[in-house]
ChimeraX commands (.cxc) that place a marker at each C-alpha (Angstrom):
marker #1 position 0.00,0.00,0.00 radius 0.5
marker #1 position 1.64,3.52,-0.97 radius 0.5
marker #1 position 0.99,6.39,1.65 radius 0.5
marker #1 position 1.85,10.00,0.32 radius 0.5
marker #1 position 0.74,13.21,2.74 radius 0.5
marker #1 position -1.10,15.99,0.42 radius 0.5
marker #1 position -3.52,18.49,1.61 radius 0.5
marker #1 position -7.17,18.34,1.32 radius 0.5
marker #1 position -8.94,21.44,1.59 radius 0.5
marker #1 position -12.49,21.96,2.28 radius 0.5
marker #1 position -14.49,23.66,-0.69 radius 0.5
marker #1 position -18.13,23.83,0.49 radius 0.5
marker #1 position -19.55,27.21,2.35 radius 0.5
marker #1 position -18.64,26.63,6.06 radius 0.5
marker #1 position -15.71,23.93,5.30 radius 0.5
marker #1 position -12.62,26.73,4.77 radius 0.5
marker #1 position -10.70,24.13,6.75 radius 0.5
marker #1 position -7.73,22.77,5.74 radius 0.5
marker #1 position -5.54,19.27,6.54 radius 0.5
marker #1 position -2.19,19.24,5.49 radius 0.5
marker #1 position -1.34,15.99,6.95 radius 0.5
marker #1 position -4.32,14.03,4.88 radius 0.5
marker #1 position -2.93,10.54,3.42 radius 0.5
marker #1 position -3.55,9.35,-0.32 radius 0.5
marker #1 position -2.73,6.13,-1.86 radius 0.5
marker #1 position -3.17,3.16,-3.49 radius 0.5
marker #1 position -4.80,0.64,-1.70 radius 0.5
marker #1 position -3.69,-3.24,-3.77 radius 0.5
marker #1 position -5.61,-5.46,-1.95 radius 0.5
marker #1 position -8.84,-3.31,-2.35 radius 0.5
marker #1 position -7.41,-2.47,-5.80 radius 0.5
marker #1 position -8.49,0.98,-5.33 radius 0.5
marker #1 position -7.26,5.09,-4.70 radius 0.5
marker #1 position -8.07,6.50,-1.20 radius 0.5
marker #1 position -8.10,9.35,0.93 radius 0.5
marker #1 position -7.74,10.03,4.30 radius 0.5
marker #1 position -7.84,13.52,5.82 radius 0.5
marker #1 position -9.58,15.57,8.82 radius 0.5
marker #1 position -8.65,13.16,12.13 radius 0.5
marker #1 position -11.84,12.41,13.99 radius 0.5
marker #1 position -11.32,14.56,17.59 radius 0.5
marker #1 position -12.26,11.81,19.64 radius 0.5
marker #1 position -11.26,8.50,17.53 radius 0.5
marker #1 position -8.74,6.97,15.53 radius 0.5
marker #1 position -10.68,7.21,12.31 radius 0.5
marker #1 position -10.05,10.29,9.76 radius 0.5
marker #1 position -13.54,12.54,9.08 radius 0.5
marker #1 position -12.84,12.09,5.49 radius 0.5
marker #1 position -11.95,8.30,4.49 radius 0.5
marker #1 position -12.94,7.23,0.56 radius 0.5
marker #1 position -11.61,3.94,-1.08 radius 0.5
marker #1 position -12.73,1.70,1.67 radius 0.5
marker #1 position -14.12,-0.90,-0.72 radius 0.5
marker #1 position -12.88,-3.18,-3.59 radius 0.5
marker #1 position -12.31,-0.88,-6.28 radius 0.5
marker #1 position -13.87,1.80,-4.78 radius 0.5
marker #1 position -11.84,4.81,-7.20 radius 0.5
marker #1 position -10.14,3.14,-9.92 radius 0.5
marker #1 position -8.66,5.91,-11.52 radius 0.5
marker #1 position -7.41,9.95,-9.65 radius 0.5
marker #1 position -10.11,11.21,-11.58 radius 0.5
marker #1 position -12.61,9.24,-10.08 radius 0.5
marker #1 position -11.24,9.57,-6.52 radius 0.5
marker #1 position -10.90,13.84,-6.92 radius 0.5
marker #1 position -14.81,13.55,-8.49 radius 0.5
marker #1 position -15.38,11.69,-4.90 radius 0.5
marker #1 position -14.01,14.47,-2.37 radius 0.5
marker #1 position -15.58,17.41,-4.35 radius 0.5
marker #1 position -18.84,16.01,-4.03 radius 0.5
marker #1 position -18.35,15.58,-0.01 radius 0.5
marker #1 position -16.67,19.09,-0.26 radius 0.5
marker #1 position -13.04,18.50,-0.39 radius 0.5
marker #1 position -10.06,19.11,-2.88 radius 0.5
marker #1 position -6.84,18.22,-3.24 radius 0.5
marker #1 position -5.91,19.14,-6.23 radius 0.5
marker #1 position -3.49,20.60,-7.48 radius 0.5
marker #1 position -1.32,17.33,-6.87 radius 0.5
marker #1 position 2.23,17.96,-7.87 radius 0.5
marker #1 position 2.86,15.76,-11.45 radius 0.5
marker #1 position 5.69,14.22,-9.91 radius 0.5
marker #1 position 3.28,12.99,-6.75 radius 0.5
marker #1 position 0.30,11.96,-9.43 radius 0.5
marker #1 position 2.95,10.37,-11.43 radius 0.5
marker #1 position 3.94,7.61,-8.27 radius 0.5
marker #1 position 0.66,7.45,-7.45 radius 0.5
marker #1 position -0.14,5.91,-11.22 radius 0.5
marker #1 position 3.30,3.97,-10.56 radius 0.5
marker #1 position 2.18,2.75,-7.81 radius 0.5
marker #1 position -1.47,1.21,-9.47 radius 0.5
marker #1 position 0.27,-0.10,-12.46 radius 0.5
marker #1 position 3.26,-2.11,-10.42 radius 0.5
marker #1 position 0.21,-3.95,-7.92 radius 0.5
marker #1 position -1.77,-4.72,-11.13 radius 0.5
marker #1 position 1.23,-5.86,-13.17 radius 0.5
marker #1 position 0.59,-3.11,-16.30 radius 0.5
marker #1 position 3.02,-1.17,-17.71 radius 0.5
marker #1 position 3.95,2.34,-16.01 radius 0.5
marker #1 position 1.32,4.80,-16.58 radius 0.5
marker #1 position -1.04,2.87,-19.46 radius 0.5
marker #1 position -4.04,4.91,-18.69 radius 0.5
marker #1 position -5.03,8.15,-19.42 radius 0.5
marker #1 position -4.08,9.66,-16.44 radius 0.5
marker #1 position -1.00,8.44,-17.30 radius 0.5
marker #1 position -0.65,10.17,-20.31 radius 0.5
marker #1 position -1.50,13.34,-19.63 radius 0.5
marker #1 position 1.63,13.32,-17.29 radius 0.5
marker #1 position 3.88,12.29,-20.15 radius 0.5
marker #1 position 2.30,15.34,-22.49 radius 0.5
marker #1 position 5.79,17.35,-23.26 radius 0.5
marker #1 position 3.89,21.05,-22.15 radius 0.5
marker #1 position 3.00,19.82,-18.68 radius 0.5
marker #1 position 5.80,21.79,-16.43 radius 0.5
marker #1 position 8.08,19.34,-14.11 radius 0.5
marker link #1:1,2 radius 0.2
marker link #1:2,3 radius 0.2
marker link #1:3,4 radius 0.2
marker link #1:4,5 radius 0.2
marker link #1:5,6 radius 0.2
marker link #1:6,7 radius 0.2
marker link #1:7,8 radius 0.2
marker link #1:8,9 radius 0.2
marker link #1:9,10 radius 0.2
marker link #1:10,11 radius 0.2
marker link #1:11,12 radius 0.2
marker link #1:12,13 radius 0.2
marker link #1:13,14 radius 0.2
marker link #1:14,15 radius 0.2
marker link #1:15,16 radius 0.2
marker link #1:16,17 radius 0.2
marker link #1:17,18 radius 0.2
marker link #1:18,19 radius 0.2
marker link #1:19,20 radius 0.2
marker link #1:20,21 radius 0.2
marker link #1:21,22 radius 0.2
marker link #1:22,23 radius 0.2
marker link #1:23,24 radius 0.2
marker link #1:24,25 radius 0.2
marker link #1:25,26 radius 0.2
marker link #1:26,27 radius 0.2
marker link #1:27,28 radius 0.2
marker link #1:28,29 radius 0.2
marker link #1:29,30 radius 0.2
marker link #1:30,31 radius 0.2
marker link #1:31,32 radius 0.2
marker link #1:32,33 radius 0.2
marker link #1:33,34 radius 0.2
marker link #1:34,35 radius 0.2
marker link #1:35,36 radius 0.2
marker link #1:36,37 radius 0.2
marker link #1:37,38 radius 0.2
marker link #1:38,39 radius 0.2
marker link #1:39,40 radius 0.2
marker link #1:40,41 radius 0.2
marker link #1:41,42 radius 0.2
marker link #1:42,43 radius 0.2
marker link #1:43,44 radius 0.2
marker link #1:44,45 radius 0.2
marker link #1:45,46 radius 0.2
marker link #1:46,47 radius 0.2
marker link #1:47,48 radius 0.2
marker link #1:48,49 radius 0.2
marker link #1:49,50 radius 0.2
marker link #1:50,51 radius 0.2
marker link #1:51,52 radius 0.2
marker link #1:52,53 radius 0.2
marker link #1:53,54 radius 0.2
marker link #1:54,55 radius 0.2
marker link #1:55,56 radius 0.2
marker link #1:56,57 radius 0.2
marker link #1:57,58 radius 0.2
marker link #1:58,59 radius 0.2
marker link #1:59,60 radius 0.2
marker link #1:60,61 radius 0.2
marker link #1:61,62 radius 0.2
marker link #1:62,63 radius 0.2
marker link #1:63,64 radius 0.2
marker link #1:64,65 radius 0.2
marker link #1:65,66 radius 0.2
marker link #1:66,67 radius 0.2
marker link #1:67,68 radius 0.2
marker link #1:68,69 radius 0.2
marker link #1:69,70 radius 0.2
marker link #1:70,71 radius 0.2
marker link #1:71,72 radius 0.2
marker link #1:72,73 radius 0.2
marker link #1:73,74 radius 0.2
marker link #1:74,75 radius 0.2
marker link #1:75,76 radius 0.2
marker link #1:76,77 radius 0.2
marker link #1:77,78 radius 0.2
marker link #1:78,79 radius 0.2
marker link #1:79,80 radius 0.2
marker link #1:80,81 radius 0.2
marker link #1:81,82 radius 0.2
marker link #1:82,83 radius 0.2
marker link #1:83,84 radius 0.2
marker link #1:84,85 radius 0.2
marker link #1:85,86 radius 0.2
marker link #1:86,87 radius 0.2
marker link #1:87,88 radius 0.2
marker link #1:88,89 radius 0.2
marker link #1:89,90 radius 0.2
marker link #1:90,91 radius 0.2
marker link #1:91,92 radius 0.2
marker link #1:92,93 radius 0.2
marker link #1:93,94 radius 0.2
marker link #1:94,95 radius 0.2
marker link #1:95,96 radius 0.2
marker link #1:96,97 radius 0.2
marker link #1:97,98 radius 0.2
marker link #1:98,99 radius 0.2
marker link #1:99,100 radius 0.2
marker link #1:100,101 radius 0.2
marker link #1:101,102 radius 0.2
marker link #1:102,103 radius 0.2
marker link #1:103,104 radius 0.2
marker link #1:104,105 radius 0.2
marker link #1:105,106 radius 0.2
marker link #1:106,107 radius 0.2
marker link #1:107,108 radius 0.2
marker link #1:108,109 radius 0.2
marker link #1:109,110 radius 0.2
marker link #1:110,111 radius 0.2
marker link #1:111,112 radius 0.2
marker link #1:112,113 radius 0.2
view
């Protein structure tokens, strides 16, 4: 399982919080993105926690669509971050590097480094 810390950011009225310790990943077992942010105050369990289920967010895209419709962001992620993160899917699943469109967009020669 990869572990990277990003931060999420709250984009709904009353949400102007931010976490800049929230954890995103790739889950291989669960074959699946997630995202962990906003640390419950009086359990172990983050506020925000998608990808709990077998292929739950199968591509960024999908996971990003997820958190903006509870509210969150966390995009901008940096290419060289998105760019593991696809890494990361590909090695657990046995493709080559970066086969999917995601992929590609990080290999298009204008996108800054």
């Amino acid at each position: 399982m990869s572990r990277y810390t990003i931060t999420v950011n709250g984009t709904s009225t009353g949400q102007g919080r931010a976490d800049p310790d929230a954890v995103i990943g790739y889950d291989p077992p669960l074959r699946t993105y997630f995202l962990q942010a906003f640390p419950h105050e009086e359990t172990d369990e983050p506020g925000l926690w998608l990808g709990t289920h077998d292929r739950a967010f199968e591509t960024l895209e999908d996971l990003h669509r997820a958190a903006m419709s509870h509210g969150y962001d966390f995009i901008p992620l940096s290419p060289k971050l998105a760019a593991k993160l696809v890494d990361d899917k590909a090695a657990a699943s046995g493709r080559p590097v970066r086969d999917t469109v995601f992929g590609q967009v990080l290999k298009h020669p204008n996108q800054p480094k």
